[in-house]
C-alpha positions as CSV (number, residue, x, y, z in Angstrom):
1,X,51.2,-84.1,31.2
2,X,51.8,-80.2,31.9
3,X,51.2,-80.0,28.0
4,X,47.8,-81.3,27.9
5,X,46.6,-79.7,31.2
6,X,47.9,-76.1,29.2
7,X,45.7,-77.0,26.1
8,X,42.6,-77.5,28.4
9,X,42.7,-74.5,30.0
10,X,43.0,-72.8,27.0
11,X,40.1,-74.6,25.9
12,X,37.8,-73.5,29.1
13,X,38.7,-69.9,28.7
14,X,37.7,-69.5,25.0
15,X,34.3,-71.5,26.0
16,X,34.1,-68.7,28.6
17,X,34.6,-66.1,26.5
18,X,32.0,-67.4,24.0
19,X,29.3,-67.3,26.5
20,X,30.0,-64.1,28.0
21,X,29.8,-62.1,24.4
22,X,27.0,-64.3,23.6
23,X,25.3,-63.0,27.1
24,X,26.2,-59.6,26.4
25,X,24.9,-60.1,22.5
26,X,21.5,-61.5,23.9
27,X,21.4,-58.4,26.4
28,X,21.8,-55.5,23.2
29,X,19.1,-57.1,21.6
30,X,17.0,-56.4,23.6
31,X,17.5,-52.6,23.0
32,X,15.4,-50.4,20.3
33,X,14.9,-47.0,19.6
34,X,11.6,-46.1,21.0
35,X,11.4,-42.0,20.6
36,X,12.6,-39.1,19.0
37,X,11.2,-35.8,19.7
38,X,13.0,-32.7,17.2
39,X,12.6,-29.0,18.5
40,X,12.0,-27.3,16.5
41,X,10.1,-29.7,14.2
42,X,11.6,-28.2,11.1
43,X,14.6,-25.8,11.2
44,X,15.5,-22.2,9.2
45,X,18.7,-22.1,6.8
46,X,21.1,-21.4,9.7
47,X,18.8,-22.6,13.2
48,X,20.0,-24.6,15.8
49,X,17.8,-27.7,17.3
50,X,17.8,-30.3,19.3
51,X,17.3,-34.2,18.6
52,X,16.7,-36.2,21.2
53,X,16.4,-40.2,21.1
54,X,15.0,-42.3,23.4
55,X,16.5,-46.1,24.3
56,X,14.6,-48.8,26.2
57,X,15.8,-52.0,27.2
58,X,13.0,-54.1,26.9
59,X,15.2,-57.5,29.2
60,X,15.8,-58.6,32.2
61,X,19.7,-57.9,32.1
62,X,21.7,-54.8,31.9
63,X,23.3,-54.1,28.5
64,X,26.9,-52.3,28.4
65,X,26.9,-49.5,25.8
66,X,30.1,-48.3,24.3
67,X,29.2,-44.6,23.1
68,X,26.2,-43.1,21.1
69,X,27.2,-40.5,18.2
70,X,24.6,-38.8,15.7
71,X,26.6,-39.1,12.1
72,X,25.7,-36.4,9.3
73,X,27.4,-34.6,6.6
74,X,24.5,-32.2,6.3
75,X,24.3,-30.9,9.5
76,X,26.5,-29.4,12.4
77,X,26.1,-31.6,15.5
78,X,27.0,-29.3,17.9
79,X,28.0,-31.5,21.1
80,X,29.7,-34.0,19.4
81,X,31.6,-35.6,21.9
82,X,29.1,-35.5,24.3
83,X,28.7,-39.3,24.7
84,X,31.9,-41.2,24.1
85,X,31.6,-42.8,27.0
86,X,27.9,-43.9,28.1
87,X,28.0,-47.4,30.5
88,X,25.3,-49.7,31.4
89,X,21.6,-49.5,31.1
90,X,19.5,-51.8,33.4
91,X,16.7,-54.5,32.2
92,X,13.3,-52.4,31.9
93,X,15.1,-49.1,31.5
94,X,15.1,-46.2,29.5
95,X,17.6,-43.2,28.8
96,X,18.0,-40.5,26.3
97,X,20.5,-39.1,24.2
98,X,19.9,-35.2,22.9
99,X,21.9,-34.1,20.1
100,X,22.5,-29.9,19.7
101,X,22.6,-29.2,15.5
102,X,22.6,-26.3,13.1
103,X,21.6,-26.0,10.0
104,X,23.3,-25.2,6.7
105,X,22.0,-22.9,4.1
106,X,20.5,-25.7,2.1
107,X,17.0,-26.5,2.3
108,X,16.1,-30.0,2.2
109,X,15.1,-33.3,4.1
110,X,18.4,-34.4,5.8
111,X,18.6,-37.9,7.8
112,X,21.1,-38.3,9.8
113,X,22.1,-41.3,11.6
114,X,22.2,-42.3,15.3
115,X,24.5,-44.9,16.2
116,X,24.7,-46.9,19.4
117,X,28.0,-48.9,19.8
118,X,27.6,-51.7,22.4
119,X,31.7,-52.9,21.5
120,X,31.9,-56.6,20.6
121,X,28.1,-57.0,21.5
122,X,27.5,-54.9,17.8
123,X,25.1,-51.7,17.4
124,X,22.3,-49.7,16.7
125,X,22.1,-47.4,14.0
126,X,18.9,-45.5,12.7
127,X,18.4,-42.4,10.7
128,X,16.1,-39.5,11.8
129,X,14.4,-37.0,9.2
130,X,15.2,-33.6,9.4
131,X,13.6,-30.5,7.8
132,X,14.9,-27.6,6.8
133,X,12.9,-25.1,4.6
134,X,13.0,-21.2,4.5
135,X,9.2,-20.3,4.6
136,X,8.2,-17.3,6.6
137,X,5.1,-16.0,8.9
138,X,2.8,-14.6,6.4
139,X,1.8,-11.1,7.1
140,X,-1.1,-8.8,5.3
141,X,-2.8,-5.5,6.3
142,X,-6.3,-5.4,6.5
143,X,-8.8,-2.4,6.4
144,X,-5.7,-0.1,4.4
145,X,-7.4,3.1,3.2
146,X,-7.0,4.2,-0.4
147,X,-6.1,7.6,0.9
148,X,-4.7,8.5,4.2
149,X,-5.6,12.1,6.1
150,X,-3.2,13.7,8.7
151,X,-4.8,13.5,11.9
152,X,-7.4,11.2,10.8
153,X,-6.9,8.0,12.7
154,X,-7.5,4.4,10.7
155,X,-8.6,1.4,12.1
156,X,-5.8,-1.1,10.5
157,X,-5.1,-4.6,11.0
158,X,-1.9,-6.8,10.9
159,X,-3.1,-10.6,10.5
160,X,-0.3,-13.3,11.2
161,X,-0.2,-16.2,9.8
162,X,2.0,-19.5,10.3
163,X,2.4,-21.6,6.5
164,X,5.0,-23.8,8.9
165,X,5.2,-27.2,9.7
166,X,5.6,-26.6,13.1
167,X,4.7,-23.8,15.8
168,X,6.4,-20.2,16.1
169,X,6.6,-18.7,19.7
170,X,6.8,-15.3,21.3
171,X,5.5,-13.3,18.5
172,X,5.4,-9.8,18.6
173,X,3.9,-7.4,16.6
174,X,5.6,-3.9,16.7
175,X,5.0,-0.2,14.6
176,X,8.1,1.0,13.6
177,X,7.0,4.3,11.5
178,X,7.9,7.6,12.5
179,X,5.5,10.3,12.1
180,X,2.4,8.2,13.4
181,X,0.7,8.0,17.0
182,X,-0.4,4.5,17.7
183,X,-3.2,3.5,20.2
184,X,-0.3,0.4,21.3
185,X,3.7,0.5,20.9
186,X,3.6,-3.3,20.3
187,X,1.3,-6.5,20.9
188,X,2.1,-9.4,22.3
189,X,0.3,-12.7,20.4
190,X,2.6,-15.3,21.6
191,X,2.3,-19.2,20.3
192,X,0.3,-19.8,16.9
193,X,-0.2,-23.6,15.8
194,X,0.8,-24.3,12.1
195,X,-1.7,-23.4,9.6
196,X,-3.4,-20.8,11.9
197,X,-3.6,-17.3,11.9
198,X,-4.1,-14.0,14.4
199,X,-5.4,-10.9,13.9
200,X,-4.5,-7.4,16.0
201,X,-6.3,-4.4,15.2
202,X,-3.9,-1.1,16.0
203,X,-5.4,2.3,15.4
204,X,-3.2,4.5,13.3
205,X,-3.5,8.3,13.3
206,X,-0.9,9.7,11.1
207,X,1.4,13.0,11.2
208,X,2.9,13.1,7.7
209,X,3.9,11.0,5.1
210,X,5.9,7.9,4.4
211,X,6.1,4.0,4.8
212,X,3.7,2.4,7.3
213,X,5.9,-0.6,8.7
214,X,5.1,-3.3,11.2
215,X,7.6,-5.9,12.1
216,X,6.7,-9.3,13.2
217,X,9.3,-10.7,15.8
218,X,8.8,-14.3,16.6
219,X,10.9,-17.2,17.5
220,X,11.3,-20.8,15.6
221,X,12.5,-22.9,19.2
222,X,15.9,-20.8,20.2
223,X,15.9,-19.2,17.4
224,X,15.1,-15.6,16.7
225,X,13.5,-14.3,14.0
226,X,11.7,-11.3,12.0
227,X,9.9,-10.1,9.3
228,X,8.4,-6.7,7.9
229,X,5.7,-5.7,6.2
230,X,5.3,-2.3,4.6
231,X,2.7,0.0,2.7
232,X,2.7,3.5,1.0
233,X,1.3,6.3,3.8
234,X,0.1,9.2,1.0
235,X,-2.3,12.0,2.0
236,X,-5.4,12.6,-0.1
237,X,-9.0,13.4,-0.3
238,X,-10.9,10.6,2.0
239,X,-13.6,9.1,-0.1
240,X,-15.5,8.0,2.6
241,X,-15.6,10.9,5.0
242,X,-18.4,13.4,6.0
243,X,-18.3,16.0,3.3
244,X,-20.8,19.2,4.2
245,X,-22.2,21.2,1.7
246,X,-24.3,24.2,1.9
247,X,-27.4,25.1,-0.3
248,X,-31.0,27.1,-0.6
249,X,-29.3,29.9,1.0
250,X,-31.0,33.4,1.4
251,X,-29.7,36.5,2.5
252,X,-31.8,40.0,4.0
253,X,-30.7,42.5,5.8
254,X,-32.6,45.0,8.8
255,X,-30.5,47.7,8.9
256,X,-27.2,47.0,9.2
257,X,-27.4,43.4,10.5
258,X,-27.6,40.7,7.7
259,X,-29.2,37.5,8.4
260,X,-28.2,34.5,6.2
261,X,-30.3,31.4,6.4
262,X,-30.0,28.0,4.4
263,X,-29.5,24.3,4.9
264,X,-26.8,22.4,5.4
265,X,-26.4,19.0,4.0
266,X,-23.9,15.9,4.6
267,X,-23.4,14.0,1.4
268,X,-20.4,12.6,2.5
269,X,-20.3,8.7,3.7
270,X,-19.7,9.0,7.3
271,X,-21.1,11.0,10.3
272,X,-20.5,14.3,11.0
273,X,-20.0,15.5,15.0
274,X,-20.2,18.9,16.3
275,X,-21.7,20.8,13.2
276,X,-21.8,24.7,13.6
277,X,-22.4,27.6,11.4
278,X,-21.2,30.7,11.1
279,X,-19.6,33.8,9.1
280,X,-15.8,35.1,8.3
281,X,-14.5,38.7,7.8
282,X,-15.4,41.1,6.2
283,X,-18.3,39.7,8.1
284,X,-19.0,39.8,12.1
285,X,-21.3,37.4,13.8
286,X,-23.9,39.7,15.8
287,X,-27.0,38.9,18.0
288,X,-29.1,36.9,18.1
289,X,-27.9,34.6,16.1
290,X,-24.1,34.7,15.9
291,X,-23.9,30.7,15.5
292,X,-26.1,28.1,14.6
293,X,-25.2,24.9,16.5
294,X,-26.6,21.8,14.0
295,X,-24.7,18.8,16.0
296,X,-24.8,15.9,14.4
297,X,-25.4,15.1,10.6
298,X,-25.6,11.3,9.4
299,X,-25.1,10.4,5.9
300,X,-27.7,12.1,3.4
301,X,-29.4,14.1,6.3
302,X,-29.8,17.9,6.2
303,X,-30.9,20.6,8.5
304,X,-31.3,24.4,8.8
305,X,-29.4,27.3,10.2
306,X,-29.9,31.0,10.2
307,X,-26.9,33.9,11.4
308,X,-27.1,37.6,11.6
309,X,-24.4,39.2,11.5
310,X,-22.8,42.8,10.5
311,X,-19.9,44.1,7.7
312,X,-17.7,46.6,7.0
313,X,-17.9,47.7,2.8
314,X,-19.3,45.1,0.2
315,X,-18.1,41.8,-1.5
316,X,-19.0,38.3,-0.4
317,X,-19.1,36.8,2.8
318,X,-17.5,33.7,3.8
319,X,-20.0,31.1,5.7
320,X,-18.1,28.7,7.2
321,X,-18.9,25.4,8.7
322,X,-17.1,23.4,11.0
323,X,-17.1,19.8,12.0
324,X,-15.9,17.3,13.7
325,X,-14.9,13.3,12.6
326,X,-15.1,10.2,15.3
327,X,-11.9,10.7,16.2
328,X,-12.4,14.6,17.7
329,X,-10.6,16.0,14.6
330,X,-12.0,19.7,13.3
331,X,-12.4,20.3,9.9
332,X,-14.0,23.7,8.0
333,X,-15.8,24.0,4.8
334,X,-16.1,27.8,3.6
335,X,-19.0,29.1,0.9
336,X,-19.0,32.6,-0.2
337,X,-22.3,34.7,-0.3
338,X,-23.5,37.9,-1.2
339,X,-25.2,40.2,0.2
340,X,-27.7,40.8,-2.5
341,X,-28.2,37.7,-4.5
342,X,-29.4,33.9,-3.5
343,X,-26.1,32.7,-5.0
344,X,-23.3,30.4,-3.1
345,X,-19.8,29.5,-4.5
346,X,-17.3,27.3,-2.1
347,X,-13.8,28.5,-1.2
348,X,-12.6,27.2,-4.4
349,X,-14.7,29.6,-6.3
350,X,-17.4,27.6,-8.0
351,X,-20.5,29.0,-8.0
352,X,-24.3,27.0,-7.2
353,X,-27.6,27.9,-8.6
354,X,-29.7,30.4,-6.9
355,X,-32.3,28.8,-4.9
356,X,-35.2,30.1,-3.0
357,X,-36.3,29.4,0.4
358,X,-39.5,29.0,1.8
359,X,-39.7,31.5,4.8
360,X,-41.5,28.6,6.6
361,X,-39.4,26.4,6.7
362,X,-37.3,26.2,10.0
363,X,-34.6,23.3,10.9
364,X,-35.2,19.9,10.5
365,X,-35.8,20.5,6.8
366,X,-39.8,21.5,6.8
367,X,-41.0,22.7,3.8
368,X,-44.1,24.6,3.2
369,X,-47.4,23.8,5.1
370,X,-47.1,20.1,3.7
371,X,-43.8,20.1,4.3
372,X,-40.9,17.0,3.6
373,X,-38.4,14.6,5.3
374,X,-34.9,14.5,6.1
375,X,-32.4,11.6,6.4
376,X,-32.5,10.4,3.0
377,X,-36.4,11.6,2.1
378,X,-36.1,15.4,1.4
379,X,-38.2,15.7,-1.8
380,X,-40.7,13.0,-0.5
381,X,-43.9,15.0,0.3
382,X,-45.3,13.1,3.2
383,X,-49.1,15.0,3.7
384,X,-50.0,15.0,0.6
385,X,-49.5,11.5,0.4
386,X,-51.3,10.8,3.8
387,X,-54.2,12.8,2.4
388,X,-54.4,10.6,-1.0
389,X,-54.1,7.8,0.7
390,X,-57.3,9.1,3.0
391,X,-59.2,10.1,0.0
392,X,-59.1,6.9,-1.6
393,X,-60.0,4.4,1.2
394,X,-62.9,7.3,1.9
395,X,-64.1,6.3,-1.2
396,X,-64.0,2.9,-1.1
397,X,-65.8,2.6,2.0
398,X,-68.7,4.8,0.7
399,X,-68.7,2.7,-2.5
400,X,-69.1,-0.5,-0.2
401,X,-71.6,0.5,1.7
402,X,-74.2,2.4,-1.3
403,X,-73.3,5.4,-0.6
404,X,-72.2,6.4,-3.8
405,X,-75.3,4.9,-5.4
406,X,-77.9,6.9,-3.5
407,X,-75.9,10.3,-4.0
408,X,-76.5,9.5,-7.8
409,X,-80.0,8.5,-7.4
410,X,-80.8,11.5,-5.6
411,X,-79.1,13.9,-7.9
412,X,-81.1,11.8,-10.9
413,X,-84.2,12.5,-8.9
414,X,-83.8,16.0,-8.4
415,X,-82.6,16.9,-11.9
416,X,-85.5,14.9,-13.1
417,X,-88.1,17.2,-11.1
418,X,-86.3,20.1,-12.2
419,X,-86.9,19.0,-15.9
């Protein structure tokens, strides 16, 4: 009797036991995998990131879960250990598991595998891509003169852009060149979206030669990065620049003051500031004219200048012109002249044709009684033109209205008498 009462109860329990793991089997299936969020979204050779999964039990009933691991012979999983021992999660609940890894030197697509044990109920296992490629923020210089002139300061900028799948933070953009002045030490851009791009403009005035160098800090998630980008920073002649050249000059004397007269022309590319004239030993500037203040001279445009001035013995005499760039920096241009010929040469010896100089004309460029134009139209003679152009509507009109034919038929009438 004892024997059979045994058996039953043995009986009852396993039934028990049946239903319970098939309760607790019902209750894991209703859990799924319902996000995973990666920051960064792809990783550098050697980053750290974070993957987080999200769980939800969709049932009614709480669902006992052993531990949750993230399996992968590709990456480092940093916190490892960090859920062996998880518990329950109620019916209509969420909760997350985040994952610290680092990545090798490899690039590649890794997928590693999240695994939720829920004991004798089973588990949940499902992998998660992971990228890890070695691309960099592309940097360029922009605006780079052939040439660059010390003291001269060049507008020059550093565009950013991000070829990554995902977004690059705190980006800074920094000068690291001695021997320049810089209107900004560094600049701040901050985010930038893949597949876009900034551009910071930095004003570069250089002090000698050498490498130009900007370095882009920026961040890929917790990770910190940099990058350089370096050109050649060579002196030479600046094609582009105001260059000031000095021609129909004349020289007479009254006594022992010399007066030198002429024009002074810009055939450089840019503007020039702050244009004066005057003369260098053995030559001394003397009233009334001492200098000749021109101020500014655009491209192509001209004007006139006249300085008297005394000497000690004979030889040329330096005429030197100074100006000023944009940026407030002087430069000097120096023609030799004598004292008894029309002829110019520059400092570097080469000598102009002679040229004479109307003693009418006066600054501005006026030439003559008809005179001409600067800024570009020097040789353009504007009266005549004006007076041709008169003249010919003049005798158009008279044409139109008979004019012309009674003047004839008058002069046929008289000459007919005459005969």
């Amino acid at each position: 009797m004892n024997y059979k009462i045994g058996i039953a109860l043995l009986i009852l329990v396993a039934f028990c036991g049946i239903a319970a793991a098939a309760d607790d089997s019902d209750a894991a299936s209703q859990i799924s995998v319902t996000g995973i969020t990666q920051s960064p979204e792809t990783l550098m050779p050697g980053d750290q990131g974070f993957i987080t999964v999200t769980i939800t039990n969709s049932g009614d009933e709480s669902a006992s879960i052993d531990r949750a691991k993230l399996y992968t012979n590709d990456l480092v999983v940093v916190n490892d250990n960090a859920y062996e021992v998880v518990g329950d999660i109620g019916g209509k609940n969420s909760m997350e598991f985040s994952f610290m890894v680092e990545a090798g030197l490899t690039e590649g697509i890794f997928y590693p595998s999240f695994y939720l044990d829920f004991g004798s109920a089973g588990s949940l296992r499902t992998s998660i891509p992971v990228i890890v490629e070695d691309s960099t923020p592309q940097v360029s210089l922009l605006n780079v003169p052939e040439t660059f002139t010390e003291g001269k300061t060049e507008d020059i900028t550093v565009r950013v852009g991000n070829p990554r799948d995902g977004e690059l933070s705190a980006i800074t953009i920094t000068p690291v060149t001695d021997g320049i002045k810089s209107d900004q030490t560094s600049y701040f851009v901050g985010d930038l979206a893949k597949d876009k791009s900034a551009e910071v403009p930095f004003a570069i005035t250089p002090e000698e030669e050498g490498d130009l160098t900007f370095v882009v800090d920026y961040r890929n998630g917790v990770n910190e990065h940099s990058t350089t980008v370096s050109i050649p920073m060579t002196f030479g002649t600046d094609k582009t620049s105001a260059a000031l050249v000095v021609n129909e000059v004349e020289v007479s004397s009254s006594g022992a003051t010399y007066t030198v007269s002429g024009d002074v022309t810009n055939a450089g590319l840019e503007e020039a500031y702050s244009v004066m004239v005057t003369v260098g030993d053995p030559g001394t500037p003397t009233s009334p004219n001492p200098v000749a203040v021109i101020g500014a001279l655009e491209p192509d445009d001209f004007s006139g200048f006249e300085v008297t001035y005394t000497r000690q013995g004979s030889g040329d005499v330096p005429v030197l012109v100074t100006y000023k760039d944009e940026d407030g920096n002087i430069y000097e241009e120096e023609f030799s002249v004598t004292s008894t010929s029309t002829s110019v040469s520059s400092a570097d010896g080469e000598s102009g044709a002679p040229a004479e100089r109307s003693n009418d004309g006066g600054p501005g460029g006026d030439r003559s009684m008809f005179g001409s134009m600067g800024s570009g139209f020097a040789q353009i003679p504007v009266i005549p033109i004006i007076l041709g152009i008169f003249i010919i509507v003049g005798g158009l009109v008279a044409w139109r209205k008979g004019f012309l034919a009674r003047a004839r038929d008058s002069i046929r009438a008289r000459l007919h008498k005459e005969k």
